[in-house]
DRENDO-1510 file (C-alpha; in Angstrom, 1 decimal, always signed):
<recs>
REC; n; res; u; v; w
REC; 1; UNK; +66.3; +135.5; +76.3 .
REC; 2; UNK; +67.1; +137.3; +79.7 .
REC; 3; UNK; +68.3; +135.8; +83.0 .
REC; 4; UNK; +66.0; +135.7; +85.5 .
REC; 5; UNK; +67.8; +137.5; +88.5 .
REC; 6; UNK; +65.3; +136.0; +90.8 .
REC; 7; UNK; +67.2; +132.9; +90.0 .
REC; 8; UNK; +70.3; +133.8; +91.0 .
REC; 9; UNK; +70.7; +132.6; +94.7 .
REC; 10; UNK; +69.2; +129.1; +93.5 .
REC; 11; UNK; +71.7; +129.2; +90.7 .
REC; 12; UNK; +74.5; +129.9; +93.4 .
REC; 13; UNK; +73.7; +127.6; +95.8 .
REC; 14; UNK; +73.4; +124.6; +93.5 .
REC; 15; UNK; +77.2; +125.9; +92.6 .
REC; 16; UNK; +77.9; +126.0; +95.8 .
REC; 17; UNK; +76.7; +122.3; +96.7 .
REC; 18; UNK; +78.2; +120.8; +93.8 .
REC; 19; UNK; +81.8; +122.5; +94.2 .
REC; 20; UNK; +81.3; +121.2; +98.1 .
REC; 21; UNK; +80.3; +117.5; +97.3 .
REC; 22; UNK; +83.3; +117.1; +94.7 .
REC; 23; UNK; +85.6; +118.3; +97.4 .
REC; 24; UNK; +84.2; +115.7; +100.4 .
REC; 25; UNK; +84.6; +113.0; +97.4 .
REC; 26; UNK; +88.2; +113.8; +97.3 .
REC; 27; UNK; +89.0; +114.6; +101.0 .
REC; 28; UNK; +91.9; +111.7; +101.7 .
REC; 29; UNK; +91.7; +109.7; +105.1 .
REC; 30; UNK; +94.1; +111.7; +107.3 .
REC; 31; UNK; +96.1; +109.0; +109.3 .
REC; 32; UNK; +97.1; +108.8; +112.8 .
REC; 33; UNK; +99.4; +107.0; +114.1 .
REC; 34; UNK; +99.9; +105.8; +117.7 .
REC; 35; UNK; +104.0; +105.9; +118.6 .
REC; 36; UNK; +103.6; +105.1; +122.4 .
REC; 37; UNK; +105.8; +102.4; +123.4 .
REC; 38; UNK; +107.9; +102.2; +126.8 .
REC; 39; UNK; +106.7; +105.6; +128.6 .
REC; 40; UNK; +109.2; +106.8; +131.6 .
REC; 41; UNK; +107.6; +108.9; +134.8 .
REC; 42; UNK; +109.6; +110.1; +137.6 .
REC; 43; UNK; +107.8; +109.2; +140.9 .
REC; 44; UNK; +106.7; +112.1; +142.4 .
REC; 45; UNK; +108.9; +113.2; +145.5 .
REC; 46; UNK; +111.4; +110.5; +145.0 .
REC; 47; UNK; +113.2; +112.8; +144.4 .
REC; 48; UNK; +112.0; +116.1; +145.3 .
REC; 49; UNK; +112.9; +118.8; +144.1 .
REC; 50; UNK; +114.9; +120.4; +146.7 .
REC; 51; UNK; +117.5; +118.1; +149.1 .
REC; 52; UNK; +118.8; +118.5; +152.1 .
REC; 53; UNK; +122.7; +117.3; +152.5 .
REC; 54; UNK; +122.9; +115.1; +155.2 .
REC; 55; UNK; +119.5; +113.4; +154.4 .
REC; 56; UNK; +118.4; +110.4; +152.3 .
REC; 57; UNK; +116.0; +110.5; +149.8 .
REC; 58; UNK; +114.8; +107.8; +147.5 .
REC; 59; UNK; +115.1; +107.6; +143.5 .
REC; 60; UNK; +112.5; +106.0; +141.6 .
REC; 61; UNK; +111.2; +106.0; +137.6 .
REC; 62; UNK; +107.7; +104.2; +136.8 .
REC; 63; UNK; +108.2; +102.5; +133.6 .
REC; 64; UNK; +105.1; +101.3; +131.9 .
REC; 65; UNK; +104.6; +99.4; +128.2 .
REC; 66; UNK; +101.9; +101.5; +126.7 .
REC; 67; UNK; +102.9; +99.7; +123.3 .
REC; 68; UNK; +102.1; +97.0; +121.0 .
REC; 69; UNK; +105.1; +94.6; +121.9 .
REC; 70; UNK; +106.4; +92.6; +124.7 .
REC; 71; UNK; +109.1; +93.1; +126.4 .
REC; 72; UNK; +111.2; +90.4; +128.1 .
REC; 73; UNK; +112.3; +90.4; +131.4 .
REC; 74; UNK; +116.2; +91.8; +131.2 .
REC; 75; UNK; +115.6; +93.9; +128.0 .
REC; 76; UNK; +114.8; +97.0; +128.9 .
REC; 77; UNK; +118.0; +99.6; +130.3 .
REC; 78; UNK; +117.6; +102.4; +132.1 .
REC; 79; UNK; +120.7; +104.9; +133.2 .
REC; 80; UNK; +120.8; +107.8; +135.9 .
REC; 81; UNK; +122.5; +110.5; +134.5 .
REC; 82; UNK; +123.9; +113.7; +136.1 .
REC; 83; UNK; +124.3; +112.8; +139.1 .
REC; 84; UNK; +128.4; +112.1; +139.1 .
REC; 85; UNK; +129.7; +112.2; +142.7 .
REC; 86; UNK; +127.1; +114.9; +144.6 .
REC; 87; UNK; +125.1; +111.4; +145.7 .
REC; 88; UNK; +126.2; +108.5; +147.5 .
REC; 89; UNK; +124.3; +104.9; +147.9 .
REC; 90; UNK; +122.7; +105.6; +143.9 .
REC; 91; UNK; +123.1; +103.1; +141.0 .
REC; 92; UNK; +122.9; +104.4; +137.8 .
REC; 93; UNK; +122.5; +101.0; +135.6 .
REC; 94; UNK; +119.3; +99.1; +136.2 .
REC; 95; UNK; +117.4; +96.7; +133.8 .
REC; 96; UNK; +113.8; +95.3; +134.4 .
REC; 97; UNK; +112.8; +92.4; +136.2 .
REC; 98; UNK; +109.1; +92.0; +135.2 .
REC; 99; UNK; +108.1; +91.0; +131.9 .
REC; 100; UNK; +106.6; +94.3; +130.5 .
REC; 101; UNK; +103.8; +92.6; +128.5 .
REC; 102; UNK; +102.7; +94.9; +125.8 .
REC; 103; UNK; +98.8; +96.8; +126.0 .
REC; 104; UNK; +95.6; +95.3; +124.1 .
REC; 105; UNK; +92.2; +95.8; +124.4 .
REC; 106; UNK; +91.9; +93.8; +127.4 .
REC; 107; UNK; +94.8; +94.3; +129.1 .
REC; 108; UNK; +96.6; +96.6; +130.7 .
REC; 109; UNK; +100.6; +96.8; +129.6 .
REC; 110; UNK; +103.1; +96.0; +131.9 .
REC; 111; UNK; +104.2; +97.7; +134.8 .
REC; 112; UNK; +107.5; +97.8; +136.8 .
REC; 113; UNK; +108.8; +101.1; +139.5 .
REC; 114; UNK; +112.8; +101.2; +138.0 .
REC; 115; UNK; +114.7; +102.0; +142.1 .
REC; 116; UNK; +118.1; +103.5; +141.4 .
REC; 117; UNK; +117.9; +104.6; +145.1 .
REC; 118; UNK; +115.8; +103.8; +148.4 .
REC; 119; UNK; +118.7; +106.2; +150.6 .
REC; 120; UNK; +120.9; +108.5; +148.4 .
REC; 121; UNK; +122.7; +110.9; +150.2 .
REC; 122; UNK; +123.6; +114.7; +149.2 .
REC; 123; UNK; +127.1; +114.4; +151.3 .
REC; 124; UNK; +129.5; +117.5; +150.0 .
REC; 125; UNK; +129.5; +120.2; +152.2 .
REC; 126; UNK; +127.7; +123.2; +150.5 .
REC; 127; UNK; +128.4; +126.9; +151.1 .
REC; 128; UNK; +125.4; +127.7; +149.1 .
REC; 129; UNK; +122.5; +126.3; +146.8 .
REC; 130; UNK; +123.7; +124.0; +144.1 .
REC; 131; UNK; +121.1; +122.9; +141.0 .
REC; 132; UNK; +121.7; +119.5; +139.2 .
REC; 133; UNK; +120.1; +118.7; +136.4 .
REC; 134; UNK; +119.5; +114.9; +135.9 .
REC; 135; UNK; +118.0; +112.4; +133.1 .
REC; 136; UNK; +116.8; +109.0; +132.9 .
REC; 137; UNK; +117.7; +107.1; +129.4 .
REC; 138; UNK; +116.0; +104.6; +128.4 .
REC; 139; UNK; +117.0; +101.2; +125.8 .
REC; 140; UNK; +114.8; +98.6; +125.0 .
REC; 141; UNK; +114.3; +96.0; +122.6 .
REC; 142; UNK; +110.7; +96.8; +120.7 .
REC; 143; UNK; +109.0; +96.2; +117.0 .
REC; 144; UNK; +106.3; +97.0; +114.8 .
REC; 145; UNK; +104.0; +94.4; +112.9 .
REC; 146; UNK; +102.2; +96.1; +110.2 .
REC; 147; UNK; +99.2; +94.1; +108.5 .
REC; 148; UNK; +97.8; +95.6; +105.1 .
REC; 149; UNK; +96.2; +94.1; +101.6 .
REC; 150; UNK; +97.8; +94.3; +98.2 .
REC; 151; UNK; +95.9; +93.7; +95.3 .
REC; 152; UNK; +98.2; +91.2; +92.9 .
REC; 153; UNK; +97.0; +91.7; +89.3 .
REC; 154; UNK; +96.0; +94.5; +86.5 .
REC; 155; UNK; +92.7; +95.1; +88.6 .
REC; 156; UNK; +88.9; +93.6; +88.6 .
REC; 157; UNK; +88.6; +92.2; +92.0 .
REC; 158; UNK; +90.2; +94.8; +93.7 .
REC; 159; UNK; +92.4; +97.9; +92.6 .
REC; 160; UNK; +96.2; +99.1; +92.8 .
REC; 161; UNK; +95.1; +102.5; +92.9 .
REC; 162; UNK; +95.4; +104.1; +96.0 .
REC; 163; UNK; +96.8; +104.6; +100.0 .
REC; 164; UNK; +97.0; +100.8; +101.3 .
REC; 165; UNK; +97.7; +101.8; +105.1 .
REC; 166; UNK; +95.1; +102.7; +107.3 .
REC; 167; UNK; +94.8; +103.9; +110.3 .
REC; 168; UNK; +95.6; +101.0; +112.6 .
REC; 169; UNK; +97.5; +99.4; +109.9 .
REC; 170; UNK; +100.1; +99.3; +112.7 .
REC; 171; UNK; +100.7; +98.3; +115.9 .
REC; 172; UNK; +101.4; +100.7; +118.5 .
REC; 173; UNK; +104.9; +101.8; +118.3 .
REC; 174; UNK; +107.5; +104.9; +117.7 .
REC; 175; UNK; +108.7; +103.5; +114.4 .
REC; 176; UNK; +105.5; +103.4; +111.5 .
REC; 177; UNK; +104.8; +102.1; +108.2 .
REC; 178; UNK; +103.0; +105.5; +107.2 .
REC; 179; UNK; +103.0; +104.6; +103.4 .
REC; 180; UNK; +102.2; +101.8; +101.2 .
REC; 181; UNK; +101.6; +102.4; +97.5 .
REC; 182; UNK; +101.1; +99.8; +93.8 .
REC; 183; UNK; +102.6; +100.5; +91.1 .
REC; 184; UNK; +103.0; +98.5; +87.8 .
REC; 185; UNK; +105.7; +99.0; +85.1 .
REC; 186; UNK; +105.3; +96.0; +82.5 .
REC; 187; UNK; +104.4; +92.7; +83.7 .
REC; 188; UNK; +105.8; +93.4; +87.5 .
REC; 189; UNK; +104.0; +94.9; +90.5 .
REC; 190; UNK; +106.1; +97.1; +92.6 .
REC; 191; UNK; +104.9; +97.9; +96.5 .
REC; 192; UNK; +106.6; +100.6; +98.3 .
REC; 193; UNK; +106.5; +101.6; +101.6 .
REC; 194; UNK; +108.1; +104.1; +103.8 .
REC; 195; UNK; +109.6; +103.5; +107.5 .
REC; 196; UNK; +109.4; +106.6; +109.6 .
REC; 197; UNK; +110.4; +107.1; +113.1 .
REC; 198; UNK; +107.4; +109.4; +114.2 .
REC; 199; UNK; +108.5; +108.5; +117.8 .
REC; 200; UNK; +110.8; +111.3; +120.0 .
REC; 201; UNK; +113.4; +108.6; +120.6 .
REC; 202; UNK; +116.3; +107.5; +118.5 .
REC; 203; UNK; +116.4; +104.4; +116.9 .
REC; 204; UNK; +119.7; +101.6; +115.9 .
REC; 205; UNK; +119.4; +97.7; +114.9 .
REC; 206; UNK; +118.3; +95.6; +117.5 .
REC; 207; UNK; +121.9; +94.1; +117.8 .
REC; 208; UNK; +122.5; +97.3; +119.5 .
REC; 209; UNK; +124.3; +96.8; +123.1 .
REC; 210; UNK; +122.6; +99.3; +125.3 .
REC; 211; UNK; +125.6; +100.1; +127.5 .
REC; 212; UNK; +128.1; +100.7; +125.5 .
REC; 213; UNK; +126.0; +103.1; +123.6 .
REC; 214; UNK; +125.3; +104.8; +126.5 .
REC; 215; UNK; +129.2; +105.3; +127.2 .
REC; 216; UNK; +129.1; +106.8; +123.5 .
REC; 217; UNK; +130.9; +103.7; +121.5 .
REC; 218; UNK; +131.0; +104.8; +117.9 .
REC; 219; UNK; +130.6; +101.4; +116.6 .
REC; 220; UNK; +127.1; +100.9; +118.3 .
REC; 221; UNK; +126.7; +104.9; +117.2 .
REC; 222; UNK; +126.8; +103.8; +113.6 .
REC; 223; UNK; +123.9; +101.4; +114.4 .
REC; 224; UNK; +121.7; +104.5; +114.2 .
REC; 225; UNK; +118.6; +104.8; +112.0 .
REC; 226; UNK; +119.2; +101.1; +110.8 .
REC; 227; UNK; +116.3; +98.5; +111.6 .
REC; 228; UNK; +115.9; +94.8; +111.0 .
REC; 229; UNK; +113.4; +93.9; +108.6 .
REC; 230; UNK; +110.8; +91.1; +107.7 .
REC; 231; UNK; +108.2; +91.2; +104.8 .
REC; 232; UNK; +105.4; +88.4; +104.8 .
REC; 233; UNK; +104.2; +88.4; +101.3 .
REC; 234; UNK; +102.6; +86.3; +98.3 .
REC; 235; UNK; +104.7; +83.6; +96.6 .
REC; 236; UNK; +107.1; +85.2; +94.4 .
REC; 237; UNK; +107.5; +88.6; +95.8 .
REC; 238; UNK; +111.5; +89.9; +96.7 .
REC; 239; UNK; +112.2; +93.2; +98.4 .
REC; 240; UNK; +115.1; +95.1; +97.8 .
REC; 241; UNK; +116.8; +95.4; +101.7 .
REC; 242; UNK; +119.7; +97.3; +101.9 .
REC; 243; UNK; +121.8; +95.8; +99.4 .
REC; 244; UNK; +120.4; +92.5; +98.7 .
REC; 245; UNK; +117.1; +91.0; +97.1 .
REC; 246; UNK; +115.7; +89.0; +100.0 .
REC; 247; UNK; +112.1; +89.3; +102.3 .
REC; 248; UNK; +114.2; +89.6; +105.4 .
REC; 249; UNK; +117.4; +92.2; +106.3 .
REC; 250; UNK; +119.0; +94.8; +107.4 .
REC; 251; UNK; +118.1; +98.4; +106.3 .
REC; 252; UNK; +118.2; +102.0; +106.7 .
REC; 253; UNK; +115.0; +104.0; +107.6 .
REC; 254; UNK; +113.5; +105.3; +104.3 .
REC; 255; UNK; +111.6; +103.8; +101.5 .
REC; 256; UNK; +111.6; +99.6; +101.0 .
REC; 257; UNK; +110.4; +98.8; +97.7 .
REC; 258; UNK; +109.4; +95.0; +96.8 .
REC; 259; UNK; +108.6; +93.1; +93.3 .
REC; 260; UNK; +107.1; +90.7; +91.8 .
REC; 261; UNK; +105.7; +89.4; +88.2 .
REC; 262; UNK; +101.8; +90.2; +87.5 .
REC; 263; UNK; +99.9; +86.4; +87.7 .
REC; 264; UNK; +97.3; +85.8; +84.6 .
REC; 265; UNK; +94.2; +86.2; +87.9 .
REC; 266; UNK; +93.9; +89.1; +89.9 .
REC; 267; UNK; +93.5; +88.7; +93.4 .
REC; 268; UNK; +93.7; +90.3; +96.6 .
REC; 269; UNK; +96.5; +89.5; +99.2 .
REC; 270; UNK; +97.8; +90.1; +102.8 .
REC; 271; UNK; +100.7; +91.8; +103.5 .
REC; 272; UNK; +102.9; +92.3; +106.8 .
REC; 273; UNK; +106.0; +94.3; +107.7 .
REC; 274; UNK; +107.8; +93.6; +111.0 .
REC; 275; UNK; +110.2; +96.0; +111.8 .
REC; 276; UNK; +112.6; +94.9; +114.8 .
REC; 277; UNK; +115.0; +97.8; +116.7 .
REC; 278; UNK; +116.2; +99.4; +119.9 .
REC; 279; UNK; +114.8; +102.5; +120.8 .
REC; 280; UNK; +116.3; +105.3; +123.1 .
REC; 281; UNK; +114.8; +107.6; +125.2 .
REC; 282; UNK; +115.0; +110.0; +127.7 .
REC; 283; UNK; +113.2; +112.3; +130.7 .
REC; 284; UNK; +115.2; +114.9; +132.5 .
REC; 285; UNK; +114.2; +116.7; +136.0 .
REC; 286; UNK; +116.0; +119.5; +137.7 .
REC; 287; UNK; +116.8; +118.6; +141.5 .
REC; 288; UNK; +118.3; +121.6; +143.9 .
REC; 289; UNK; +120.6; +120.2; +146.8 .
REC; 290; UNK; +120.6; +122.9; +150.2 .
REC; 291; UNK; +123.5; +123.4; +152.7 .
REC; 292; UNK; +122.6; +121.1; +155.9 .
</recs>
C-alpha cells in the first residue's frame, strides 16, 4: 500500500499540533516575586550636584514603604555617608518619626522626607574642583508572611505532587519563600521550603543593632544571612530550625525542612511561614563642591 504524498502536510501538522499541546500541558507557572520593601530617593536638588563653598544647601532622602509590613515609628535607620569633614551643620544618624505603614490595595504605604540637612555648608577653602561621592544606608526592621496549602495524607482529596507556592504566595518583601515541595518517605510527610533573599540588600537577625553595624562591629557582622523564623502548621508537624526541632527559631538562609506522621484521612491544610529580619540598603550620588 503506498503513501499518499498528498497527505503529507495534514500528516505534519497534526504532528505538529500534538507535539505543541503536550508542551503547553507541561509549561510550569513561572513565578514572580515582588521584593520591594523600604525604597530610598534622593530629593532632587537637595543636594545638587555641584556646590558652591560658602553656600548652604539642604540634604534630604524620600523614604517610602512600598512593602508588605509595617514599620514602627523609630525602626527604620538611615546614615549619610562620605561626607567626613567637607560639610558643616549635616547629621549623619537619623531614624523615622512616622509610622511607615506598609502598602495594600487600598492604601498607599507610608511616607516620611529623611532631613540630614536644611543648611550644610561646603566651608574648606578650595583651590580647585573637588568630587565627593556620598551614600545613604538604610536599616530597618521588616518580614515576610507567606500563606500556602499542604495536602496531609497519601492523596485523594488533594495531591502532594507538585510546586505549592504561587505567585503571591508571599507578601511583598526582599526576603521570599520561592519553594515549597511534599514529599513522603514511610509513614511521615516531609515539606521543604527554601528562603531566598531575591532583594539587593543584605539581610542579619532582627536582633541586629543598626548602628553598630554600621560602625562595622563584627559581632552584629556575624548576624548576617540569619533570619528568625515561625511556621504555622497542622497539629503534629516539627520543623527542623537551625539546630533544634521546634516551629519557631533561629536559622540560616537556605532550605527549612518540617515533618510529620501521615493521619489514616487525607486532607488539605494551610500553611504559613513568617520570616522576621533586618535588611540593609543603600543609594549613592556623586556631589561636586566649586571654589567660592
Amino acid at each position: 500500500m503506498k503513501f499518499d504524498v498528498r497527505l503529507l502536510p495534514i500528516s505534519l501538522l497534526i504532528i505538529t499540533l500534538v507535539l505543541a499541546s503536550g508542551q503547553a500541558g507541561c509549561k510550569k507557572e513561572e513565578l514572580s516575586f515582588n521584593t520591594t520593601a523600604l525604597t530610598m530617593t534622593f530629593v532632587t536638588d537637595a543636594p545638587p550636584a555641584e556646590l558652591v563653598t560658602g553656600l548652604k544647601y539642604p540634604f534630604y532622602v524620600d523614604v517610602e514603604n512600598v512593602g508588605g509590613y509595617d514599620i514602627p515609628e523609630g525602626a527604620a535607620h538611615f546614615y549619610l555617608v562620605g561626607v567626613g569633614d567637607n560639610l558643616k551643620n549635616v547629621v549623619t544618624r537619623v531614624q523615622n518619626s512616622n509610622f511607615l505603614a506598609k502598602k495594600t490595595l487600598i492604601q498607599h504605604g507610608g511616607k516620611e522626607r529623611v532631613r540630614f540637612a536644611t543648611e550644610a555648608e561646603p566651608w574648606k577653602s578650595l583651590p580647585a574642583p573637588f568630587d565627593m561621592g556620598i551614600k545613604v544606608n538604610s536599616c530597618y526592621d521588616y518580614a515576610t508572611v507567606t500563606q500556602t496549602s499542604v495536602c496531609i495524607g497519601k492523596g485523594g482529596v488533594c495531591s502532594i505532587e507538585g510546586e505549592k507556592i504561587k505567585t503571591g504566595s508571599n507578601s511583598n518583601a526582599p526576603i521570599q519563600i520561592t519553594s515549597l515541595t511534599e514529599s513522603i518517605q514511610g509513614n511521615k510527610l516531609y515539606v521543604t521550603f527554601r528562603i531566598e533573599n531575591k532583594g539587593t540588600g543584605e539581610v542579619y537577625l532582627p536582633s541586629t543593632d543598626c548602628n553598630k553595624l554600621e560602625e562595622n562591629d563584627l559581632n552584629e557582622k556575624l548576624k548576617r544571612d540569619q533570619i528568625e523564623l515561625i511556621v504555622r502548621a497542622d497539629e503534629g508537624f516539627t520543623c527542623r530550625i537551625g539546630n533544634i526541632d521546634a516551629l519557631q527559631g533561629t536559622t540560616a538562609i537556605g532550605l527549612v525542612t518540617c515533618t510529620r506522621i501521615l493521619p489514616a484521612e487525607t486532607y488539605l491544610s494551610p500553611f504559613q511561614i513568617i520570616v522576621s529580619y533586618k535588611y540593609k540598603e543603600s543609594i549613592s550620588k556623586s556631589i561636586r563642591i566649586l571654589p567660592a
